[in-house]
N, C-alpha and C positions, 0 to 999 in steps of 0.2 A: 793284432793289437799288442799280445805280448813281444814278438818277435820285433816290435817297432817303435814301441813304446815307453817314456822313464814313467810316467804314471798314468793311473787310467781313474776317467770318472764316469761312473753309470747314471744316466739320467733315467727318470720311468716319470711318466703323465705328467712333465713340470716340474717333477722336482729333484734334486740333486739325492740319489742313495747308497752315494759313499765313494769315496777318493782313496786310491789306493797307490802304491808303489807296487810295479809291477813285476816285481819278482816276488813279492807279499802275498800275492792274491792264485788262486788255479782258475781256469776256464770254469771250471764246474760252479764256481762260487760265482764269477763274471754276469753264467747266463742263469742263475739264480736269483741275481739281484737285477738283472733286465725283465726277468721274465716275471718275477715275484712270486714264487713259487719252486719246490725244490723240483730237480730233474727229474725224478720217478714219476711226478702229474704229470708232465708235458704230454706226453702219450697214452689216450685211452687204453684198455685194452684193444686187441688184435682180437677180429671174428672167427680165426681159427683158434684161439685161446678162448673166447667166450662160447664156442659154438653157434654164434649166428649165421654162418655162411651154410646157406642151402642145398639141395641136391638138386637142382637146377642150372642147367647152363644158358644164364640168361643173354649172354652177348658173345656169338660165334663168328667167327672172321676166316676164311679161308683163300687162299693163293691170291691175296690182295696186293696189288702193284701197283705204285705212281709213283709221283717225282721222289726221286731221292729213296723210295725202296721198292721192295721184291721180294716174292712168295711169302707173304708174311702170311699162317696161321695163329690165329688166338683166341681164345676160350674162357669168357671171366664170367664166374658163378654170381647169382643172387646173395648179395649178404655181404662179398669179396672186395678187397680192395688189391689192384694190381698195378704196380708199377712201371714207368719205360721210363729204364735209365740207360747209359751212355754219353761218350763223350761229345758232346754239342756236336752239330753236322750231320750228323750219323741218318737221320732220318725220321725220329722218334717226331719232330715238329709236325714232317706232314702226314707223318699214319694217324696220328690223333685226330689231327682235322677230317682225314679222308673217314675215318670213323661218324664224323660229325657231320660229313657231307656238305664240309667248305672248301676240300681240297677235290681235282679230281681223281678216280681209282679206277681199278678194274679188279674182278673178283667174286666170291660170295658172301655177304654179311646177314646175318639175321639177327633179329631182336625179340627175344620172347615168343621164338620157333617162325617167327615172318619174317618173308625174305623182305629185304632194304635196297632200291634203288640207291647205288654209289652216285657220290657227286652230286645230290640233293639235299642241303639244309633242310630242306622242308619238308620230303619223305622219311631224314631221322629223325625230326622234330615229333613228327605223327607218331613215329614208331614209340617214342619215348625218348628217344634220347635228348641231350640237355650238354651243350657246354660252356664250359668255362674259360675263356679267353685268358691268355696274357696278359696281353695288352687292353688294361680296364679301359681308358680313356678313349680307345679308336676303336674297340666292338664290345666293350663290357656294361658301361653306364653311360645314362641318358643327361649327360654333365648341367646343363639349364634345366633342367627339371627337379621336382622334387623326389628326397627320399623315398616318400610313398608315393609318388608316380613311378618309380626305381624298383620297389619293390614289386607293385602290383600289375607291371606291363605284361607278364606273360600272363595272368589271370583274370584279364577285365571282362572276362564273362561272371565272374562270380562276384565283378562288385559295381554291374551296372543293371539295367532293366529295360529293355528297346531301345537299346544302343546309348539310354542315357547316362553316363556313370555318377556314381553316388561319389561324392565327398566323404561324409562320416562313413561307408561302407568301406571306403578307400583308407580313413584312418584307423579304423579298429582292425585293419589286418596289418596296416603298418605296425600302428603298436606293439602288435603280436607280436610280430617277428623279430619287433628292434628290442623288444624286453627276453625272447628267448636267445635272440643272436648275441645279445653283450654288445650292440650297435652306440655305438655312444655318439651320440647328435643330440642338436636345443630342441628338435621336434622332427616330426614327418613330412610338415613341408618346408626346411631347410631344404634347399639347393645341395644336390650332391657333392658339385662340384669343390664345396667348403668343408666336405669330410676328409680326413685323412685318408691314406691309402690302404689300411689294414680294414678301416671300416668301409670304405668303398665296395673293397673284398668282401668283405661280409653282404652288406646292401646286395652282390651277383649272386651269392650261395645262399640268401633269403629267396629271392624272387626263386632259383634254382628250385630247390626246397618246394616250395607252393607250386609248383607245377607235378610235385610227385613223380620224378625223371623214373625210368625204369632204368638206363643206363645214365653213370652222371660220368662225363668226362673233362676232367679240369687241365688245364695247361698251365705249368707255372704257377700254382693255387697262392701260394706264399712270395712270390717275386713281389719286391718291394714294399714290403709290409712287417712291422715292426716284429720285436720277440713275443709281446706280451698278444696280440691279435691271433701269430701264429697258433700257438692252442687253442684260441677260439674257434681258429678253424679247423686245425685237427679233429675238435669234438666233432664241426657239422657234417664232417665231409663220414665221418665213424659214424656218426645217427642217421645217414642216408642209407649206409649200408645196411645198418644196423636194422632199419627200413623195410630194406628188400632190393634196394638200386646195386646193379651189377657196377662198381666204382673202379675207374682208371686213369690214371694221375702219371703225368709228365712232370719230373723233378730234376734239377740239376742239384739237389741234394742232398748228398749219399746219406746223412743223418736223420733227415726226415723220411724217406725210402723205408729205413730200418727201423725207423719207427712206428710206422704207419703199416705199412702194407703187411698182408697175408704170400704176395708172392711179386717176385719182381723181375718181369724180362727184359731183359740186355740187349741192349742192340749197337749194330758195327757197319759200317758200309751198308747198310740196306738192310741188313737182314737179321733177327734173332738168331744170337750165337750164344746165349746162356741162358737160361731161368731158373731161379734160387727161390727156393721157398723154406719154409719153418725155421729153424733153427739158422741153415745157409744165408737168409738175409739179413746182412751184416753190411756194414760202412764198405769192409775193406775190403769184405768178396765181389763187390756192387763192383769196386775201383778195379780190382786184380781183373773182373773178367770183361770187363770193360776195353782195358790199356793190354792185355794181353791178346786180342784175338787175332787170327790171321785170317779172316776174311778176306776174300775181294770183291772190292763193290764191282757188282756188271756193269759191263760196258752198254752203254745203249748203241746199237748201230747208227752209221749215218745213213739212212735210209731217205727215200723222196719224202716221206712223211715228217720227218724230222729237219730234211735241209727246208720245208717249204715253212713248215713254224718258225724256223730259225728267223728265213726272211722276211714274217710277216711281221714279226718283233721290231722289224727296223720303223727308221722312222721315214723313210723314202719310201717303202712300199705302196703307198697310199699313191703315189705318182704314176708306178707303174700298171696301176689297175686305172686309173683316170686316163693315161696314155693306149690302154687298151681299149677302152668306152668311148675315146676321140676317135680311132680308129675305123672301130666297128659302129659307130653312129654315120663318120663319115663315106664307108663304104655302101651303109644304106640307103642317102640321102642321096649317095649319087648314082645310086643302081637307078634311083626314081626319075633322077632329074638330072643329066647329063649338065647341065650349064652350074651347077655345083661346084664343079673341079677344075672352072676355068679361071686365072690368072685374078681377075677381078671380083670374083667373087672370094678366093684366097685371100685376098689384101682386105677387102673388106674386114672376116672376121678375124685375120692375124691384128686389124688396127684394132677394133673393138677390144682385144686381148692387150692389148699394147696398155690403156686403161688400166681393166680389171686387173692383171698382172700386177700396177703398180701401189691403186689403193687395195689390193690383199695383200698385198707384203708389208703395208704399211699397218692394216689391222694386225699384220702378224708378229710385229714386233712387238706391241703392245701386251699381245693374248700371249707372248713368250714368255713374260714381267708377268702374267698369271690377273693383267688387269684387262677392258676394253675401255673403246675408242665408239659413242655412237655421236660424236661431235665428226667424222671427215666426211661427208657428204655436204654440210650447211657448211664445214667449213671450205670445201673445193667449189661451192658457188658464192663465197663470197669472194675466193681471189680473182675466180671470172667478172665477180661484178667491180669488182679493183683494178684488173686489169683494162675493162672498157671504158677507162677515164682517162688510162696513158698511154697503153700498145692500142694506138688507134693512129691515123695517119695525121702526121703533124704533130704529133703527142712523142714526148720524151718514153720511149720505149727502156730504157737501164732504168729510169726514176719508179715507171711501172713494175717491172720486176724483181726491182729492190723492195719496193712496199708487199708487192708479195710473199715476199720470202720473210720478212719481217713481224706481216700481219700471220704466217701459219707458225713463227717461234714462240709470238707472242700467245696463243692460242694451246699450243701445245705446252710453250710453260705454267699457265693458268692450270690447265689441265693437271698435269701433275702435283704440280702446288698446293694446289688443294686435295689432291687424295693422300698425297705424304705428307703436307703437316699437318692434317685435320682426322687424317687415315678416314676417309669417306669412302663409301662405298663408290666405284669407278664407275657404273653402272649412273646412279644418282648424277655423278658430277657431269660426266659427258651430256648427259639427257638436259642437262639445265643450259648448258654452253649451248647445246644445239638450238637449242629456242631462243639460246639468247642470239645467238648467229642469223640464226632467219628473221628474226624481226629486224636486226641490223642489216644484213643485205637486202630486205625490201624497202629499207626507209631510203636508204641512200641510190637503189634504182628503184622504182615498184613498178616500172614498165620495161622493157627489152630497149637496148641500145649503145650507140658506141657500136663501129662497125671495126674488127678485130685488124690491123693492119696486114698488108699481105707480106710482108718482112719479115713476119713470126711466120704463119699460115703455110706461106710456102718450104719452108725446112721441114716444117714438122710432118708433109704431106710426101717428102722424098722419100723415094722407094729403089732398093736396091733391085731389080727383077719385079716379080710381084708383094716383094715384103718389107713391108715400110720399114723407114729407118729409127721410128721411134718404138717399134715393136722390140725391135733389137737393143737397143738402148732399154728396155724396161727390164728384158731379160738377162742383160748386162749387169743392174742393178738389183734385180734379183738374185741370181747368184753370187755377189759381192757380197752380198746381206749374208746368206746362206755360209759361206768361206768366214765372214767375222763372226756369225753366232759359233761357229767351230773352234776356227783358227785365234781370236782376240780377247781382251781379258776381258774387256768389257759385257764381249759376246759372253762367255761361258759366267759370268758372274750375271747375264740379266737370266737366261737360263738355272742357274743355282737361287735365284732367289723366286723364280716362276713356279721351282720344285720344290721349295720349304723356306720358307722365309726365315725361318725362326732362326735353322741349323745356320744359314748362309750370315744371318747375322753374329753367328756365334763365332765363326770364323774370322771374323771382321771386315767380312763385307760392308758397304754404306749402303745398305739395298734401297734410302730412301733417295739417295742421289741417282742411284742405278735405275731405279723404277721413273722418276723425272724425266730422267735422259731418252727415255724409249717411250717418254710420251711426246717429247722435244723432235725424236728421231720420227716418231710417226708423222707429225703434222708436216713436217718440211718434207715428205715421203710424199704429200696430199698435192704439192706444188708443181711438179711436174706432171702428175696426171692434169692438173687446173689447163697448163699449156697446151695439153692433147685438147681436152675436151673446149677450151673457147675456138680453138682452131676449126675444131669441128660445126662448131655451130654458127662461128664467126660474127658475134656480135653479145654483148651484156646483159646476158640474160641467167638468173639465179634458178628457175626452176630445177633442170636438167638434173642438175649435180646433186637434188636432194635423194635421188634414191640409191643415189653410191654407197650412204651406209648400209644398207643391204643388201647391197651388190659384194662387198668389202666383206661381210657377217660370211653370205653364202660360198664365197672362195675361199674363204679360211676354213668352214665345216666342210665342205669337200674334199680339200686339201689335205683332210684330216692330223689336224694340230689340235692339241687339248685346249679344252676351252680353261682347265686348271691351272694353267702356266707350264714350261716347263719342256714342252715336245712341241715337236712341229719342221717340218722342213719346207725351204722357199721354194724348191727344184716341187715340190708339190703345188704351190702356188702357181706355180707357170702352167701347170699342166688342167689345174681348177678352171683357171682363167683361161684358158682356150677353150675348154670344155663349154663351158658358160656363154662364149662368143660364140661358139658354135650353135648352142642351144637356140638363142636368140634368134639366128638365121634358120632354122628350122622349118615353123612354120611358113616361112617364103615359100620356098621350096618344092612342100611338099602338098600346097594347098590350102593349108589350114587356117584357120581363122587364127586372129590375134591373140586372142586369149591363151593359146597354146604358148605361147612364149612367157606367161606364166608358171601355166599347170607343169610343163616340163622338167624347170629348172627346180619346182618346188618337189616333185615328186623324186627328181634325181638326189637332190639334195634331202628329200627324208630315208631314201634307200642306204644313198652314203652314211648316213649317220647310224640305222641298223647293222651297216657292214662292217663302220669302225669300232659299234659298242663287242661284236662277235671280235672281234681282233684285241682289243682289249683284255676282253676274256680269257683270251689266249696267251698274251703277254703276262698276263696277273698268272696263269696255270703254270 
C-alpha cells in the first residue's frame, strides 16, 4: 500500500479510522489501526515462552512419501505449535493433508504412541487428529446450514438422545462457543453462509475445538480473513495447544510463522531442508532458508506403475477397457456358440450400435455442458410417429423430414430455454417435456401405423461386407463430435463451462448460450437415430423409442464421462455402444432367458461405475 499508494484509508467493522497520506503514516501504525489494537497483543505468548509444551511426543511422522514429497520425519510435542513454511509448490500442501489422511502417503505416523493407517481421514479422525482446510467453502463449512448446525456437526452425540437431536442442546453450545470465539453473527441459526470469512474461520476452529483434537492441523488458518479476526485466531489455535493438542500450521506467512510458532520447518523440493526454533524463528530466517536451498526434488521414475496411472488419468481410457470387455465377452460367446461370429449375426449388433452410438453422443453432449437430457427417447418416438404421416409411400418424404428436424430443434430449444433463463434444474425440465412428449405422440398416433416407405428403409439397411452403412455413419459422427469438443471454440467453451461455470463466465464466456446450443445439438443428434430405428420397425409406432432414454443414461456411464460436466470422450461412446449391442444379443446365444438382457447390462454398468469411481480416485491422488 505504501509503495503504491498517495493516500490510505483504514476501514475496521463499518467504519472509517483515519485517512492518511502516505508517507505520514508507518506500517506499524497501519496494522494498528486495522487491527485495533497495538502490535505487541497481536500474538499470544509462545508455549516455549509460557512453558506449556510437554514432554510428550504427541504426533510422530517418519519416512512419509507422496505426491510432491519424500522422507519427510516430524516430531511435534503436546503443548507445541509447529510450522511448514516455504515457497508455495514445495510440498508443505500435501504433507499436511497426508497427515490428515486426505492425501495419500506411505510411511509411519503415530498419534499419542498409535500407529495411524496413511491415507484415511477416518483412521486420523479416530486417532484425534482434526483439520482445518483452506479452502472453507469446499471442505470447511456446511454453507445452507446453520451456525450451530456448523458448530456442532462434529459433536451430535453430545447434543442428541437416540439419534434424536435436541434444538436448545444444539443452541447453548453454540452460544458457548460464539461468545468464547468473538464469533460475531444475529444468532446460531443465521446461515453460515452470511458470515464473513474471518468468522466462518472461526465457526471451523469452534467446532474444531469441541471435538478436543489431540493433534490440530490447520492449512492456511488465516487466508482470507480480515486483520482484526486474525488474533482471534491466534488466541484459539494458542488455547488448543495450550490444551494439550500437538498443533501444525501451513502459512505462507513469514510474520505470522514468527509469531506464532514454537518451531518452524522448511521445506524445498520435497523435503525438510531447515528447522529454526527459539530465537532462530524470524520473518527473514523463514525467507533466507526458504530461497536459499539447494535441494533437488527426486525424480519419480517412469516406471509401468506410473506410465499406467498416467494413462488412466486420460479421458479415453475408459474405451480401452470397454474395448477389452468387447473382446473378451465376444471370445466367450463364441467359444459357446459358433454361429456368433457369422457375418449376420455381426451386422445384427454393429446395427443395434449404430443406434446406441448415436443417441449416447447425443446424451453426451449435453452431460458435457454438466446438464442432462431425459426428454430423447419420447422425443425419438415422436419423430417416428411424424414420420409415419409423410415417409410413407405416396407421402412427400423432404416435407417429412423437414418436420422432423424441425420438431427435434424446436424441443431442444425449449429444453434449454428454460434451464438458462429460468436456471431450472435440467433433470426437472427434461422429466416434464418427456411427458409432455408422450401424451403428444400417443394423441396424434395411439395405435401403430403408416408403413415406413421402402425409399428410406432400403439406404439405411445398406451394408458394406457385413457392416451397415449407418453404423459407419454414426461412427463418423461420433468422432466429429469428439475432434469439435477438442479442436473448436464452441467445443472447448461447452467443456469449460461443464467444469465451472462460474470461472468460465468470468472469462466471458456466454455459457447460457453455450449450454442452449448443446441442448439444440443433442435433440437434432436424436434425428438420425429416429431414421435407424423407424426403418427398423417399419411403420408408426411410439413405443420402441421410450426406452432409449436409458439406453442413452447407460452408454454414457459406461463410457465413463462425468456426470458433473466437463470430461467425457465420444471414441468411449462408440465402444459403450457396442458393448451394449453386444450385451443384448447375449442371452440368444447362449440360451438364456430374456431377462438376462436386463440383468447384464445393469450389472455391467454398475461394475463400470465402481471402476470409474477407483480411477477418479486416482486422478484426484
Amino acid at each position: 500500500m505504501k509503495e503504491i499508494a498517495d493516500r490510505i484509508t483504514v476501514l475496521r467493522d463499518g467504519r472509517v479510522r483515519g485517512t492518511f497520506d502516505a508517507d505520514e503514516v508507518s506500517e506499524s501504525q497501519i496494522i494498528e489501526l486495522v487491527v485495533g489494537r497495538a502490535l505487541d497483543t497481536v500474538f499470544p505468548a509462545k508455549g516455549s515462552v509460557s512453558g506449556t509444551i510437554r514432554d510428550e511426543d504427541r504426533l510422530v511422522a517418519q519416512g512419509l512419501r507422496g505426491r510432491h514429497f519424500h522422507d519427510i520425519s516430524l516430531t511435534v510435542k503436546a503443548g507445541e505449535i509447529v510450522g511448514l513454511a516455504g515457497v508455495q509448490g514445495n510440498g508443505q500442501e500435501e504433507l499436511i493433508r497426508a497427515l490428515a489422511g486426505v492425501e495419500p502417503a506411505t510411511g509411519s505416523l503415530t498419534i499419542s504412541g498409535g500407529s495411524v493407517r496413511l491415507g484415511s481421514h477416518v483412521a486420523a479422525a479416530k486417532a484425534g487428529a482434526v483439520y482445518v482446510p483452506s479452502d472453507r467453502h469446499g471442505e470447511g463449512v456446511f454453507l445452507p446450514m446453520s451456525v450451530g448446525e456448523n458448530i456442532a456437526m462434529k459433536v451430535l452425540g453430545r447434543v442428541s438422545r437416540g439419534g434424536i437431536i435436541s434444538d436448545r442442546a444444539i443452541g447453548r453450545m453454540a452460544h458457548e462457543q460464539i461468545d468464547r470465539q468473538s464469533i460475531k453473527t444475529p444468532s446460531a441459526r443465521t446461515a453460515v453462509a452470511s458470515l464473513s470469512g474471518g468468522n466462518q474461520q472461526k465457526v471451523v476452529l469452534a467446532r474444531t475445538l469441541l471435538a478436543e483434537p489431540r493433534v490440530l492441523l490447520a492449512e492456511e488458518p488465516t487466508q482470507g480473513v480480515d486483520a482484526g479476526a486474525r488474533v482471534d485466531i491466534y488466541t484459539i489455535l494458542r488455547s488448543a495447544a495450550d490444551e494439550g493438542a500437538a498443533v501444525v500450521i501451513l502459512s505462507s506467512d513469514g510474520v505470522e510463522l514468527e509469531g506464532l510458532c514454537d518451531r518452524v520447518v522448511i521445506m524445498s523440493r520435497g523435503h525438510i531442508v531447515a528447522e529454526l526454533e527459539g530465537e532462530q524463528v524470524t520473518e527473514a530466517e523463514i525467507a533466507r532458508a526458504a530461497l536459499t536451498s539447494t535441494t533437488v526434488r527426486k525424480r519419480e521414475e517412469a516406471t509401468r506403475s506410473s506410465k499406467l496411472r498416467s494413462w488412466l488419468r486420460g479421458d479415453h481410457s475408459p474405451a480401452a477397457v470397454l474395448s477389452i470387455i468387447v473382446l473378451l465377452l465376444g471370445l466367450f460367446v463364441g467359444a459357446s456358440n459358433p454361429a456368433y461370429f457369422s457375418p449376420f449375426s455381426l451386422g445384427n449388433i454393429l446395427f443395434a450400435a449404430s443406434m446406441l452410438i448415436l443417441i449416447g453422443s447425443a446424451q453426451q453432449v449435453v452431460v458435457m455442458g454438466s446438464g442432462f437430457d431425459l426428454s430423447v427417447g419420447p422425443l425419438l418416438s415422436l419423430l417416428v410417429v411424424i414420420a409415419s404421416f409423410h415417409v410413407i409411400e405416396g407421402g412427400n418424404i423432404v416435407i417429412g423430414l423437414v418436420l422432423m428436424v424441425l420438431a427435434a430443434f424446436v424441443v431442444g430449444f425449449v429444453n434449454g430455454f428454460l434451464v438458462t433463463k429460468f436456471s431450472l434444474n435440467p433433470i426437472v425440465v427434461t422429466l416434464a417435456i418427456a411427458l409432455g412428449l408422450q401424451g403428444t405422440l400417443f394423441m396424434i398416433r395411439s395405435t401403430p401405423g403408416g408403413i415406413i416407405t421402402p425409399d428410406v428403409t432400403g439406404p439405411v439397411f445398406t451394408k458394406i461386407g457385413f457392416v451397415p452403412v449407418v453404423t459407419i455413419v454414426a461412427v463418423v459422427i461420433a468422432l466429429g463430435l469428439e475432434w469439435a469438443m477438442r479442436r473448436t471454440r464452441w467445443g472447448v467453451h461447452l467443456r469449460a463451462v461443464g467444469s465451472r461455470r462460474d470461472a468460465a463466465e468470468r472469462l466471458g464466456i456466454k455459457a447460457n448460450r453455450v449450454t442452449l446450443s448443446s441442448y439444440v445439438v443433442t435433440s437434432l443428434l436424436v434425428m438420425p437415430t429416429a431414421v435407424i430405428l423407424m426403418s427398423q420397425i417399419g411403420i408408426g409406432d411410439g413405443r420402441p423409442g421410450l426406452s432409449f432414454t436409458l439406453s442413452s443414461v447407460t452408454v454414457v456411464v459406461l463410457a465413463g464421462a462425468s456426470i458433473f460436466g466437463g470430461r467425457g470422450s465420444f471414441i468411449g461412446i462408440i465402444a459403450a455402444a457396442v458393448l451394449v449391442a453386444q450385451i443384448l444379443g447375449v442371452p440368444t446365444f447362449l440360451g438364456l432367458s430374456g431377462a438376462w438382457g436386463y440383468w447384464l447390462p445393469g450389472v455391467i454398468t454398475l461394475g463400470a461405475a465402481v471402476l470409474y469411481a477407483q480411477l477418479r480416485r486416482i486422478r484426484k491422488s
